[in-house]
N, C-alpha and C positions, 0 to 999 in steps of 0.2 A: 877577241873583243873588237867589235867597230871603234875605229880613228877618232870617229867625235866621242865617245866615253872614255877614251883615254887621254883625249884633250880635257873634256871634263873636270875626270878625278882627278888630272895635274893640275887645273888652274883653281880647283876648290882646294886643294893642299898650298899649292903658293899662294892663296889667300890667308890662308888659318897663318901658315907660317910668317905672314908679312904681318897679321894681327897680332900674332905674338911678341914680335919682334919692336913693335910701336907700341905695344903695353909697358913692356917693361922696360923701355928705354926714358928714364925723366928729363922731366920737362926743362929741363935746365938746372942752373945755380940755385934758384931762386926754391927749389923746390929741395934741394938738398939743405940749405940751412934752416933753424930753428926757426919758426914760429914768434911773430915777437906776442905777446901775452902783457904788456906791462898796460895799453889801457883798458884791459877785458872787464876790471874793476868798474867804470862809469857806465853810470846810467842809463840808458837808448835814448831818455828824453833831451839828456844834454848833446844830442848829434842834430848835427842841420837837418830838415826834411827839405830833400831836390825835389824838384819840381820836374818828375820824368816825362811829364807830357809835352813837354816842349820838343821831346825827339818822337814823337807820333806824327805823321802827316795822312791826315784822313782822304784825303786825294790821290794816294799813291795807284798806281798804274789805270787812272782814267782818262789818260791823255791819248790821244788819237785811238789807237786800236787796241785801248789798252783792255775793254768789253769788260768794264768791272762799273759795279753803282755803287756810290759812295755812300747813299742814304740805306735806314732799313727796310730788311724785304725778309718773304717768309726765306725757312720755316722760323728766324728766331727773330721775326720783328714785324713793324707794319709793313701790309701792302705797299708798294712804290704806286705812285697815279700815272698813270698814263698806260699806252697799250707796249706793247713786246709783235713787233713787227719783225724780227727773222727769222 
């Protein structure tokens, strides 16, 4: 066998074997104790609704070279105005 397929098949087996080994290894304490269950009884209405948009920033990577437009553009919005000069 050629050097690189036996590189290969060794590092596609230490992979499986590192997958396996991070499956079944739990995630802590937290994960080995029970479940608490005691308020599954209430309602959804009686829970605060967070206001998740407050951790959105619609500006994220437009800064210097960041070559991203904030606004919509095709295919799943409007056209942007102006021209595309690169």
């Amino acid at each position: 066998m050629d050097k690189w397929i036996k590189v290969f098949i060794l590092s596609f087996f230490i992979s499986i074997l590192f997958l396996v080994i991070v499956y079944y290894i739990p995630a802590g304490r937290e994960s080995l104790q029970r479940i608490n269950v005691d308020n599954l009884d209430e309602p959804i209405e009686n829970y605060d609704r967070a206001n998740i948009t407050g951790f959105v920033d619609p500006l994220i990577g437009t800064a210097k070279d960041g070559h991203v437009f904030p606004g919509p553009c095709l295919p799943f919005g409007v056209v942007k105005v102006g021209f595309d000069v690169e």
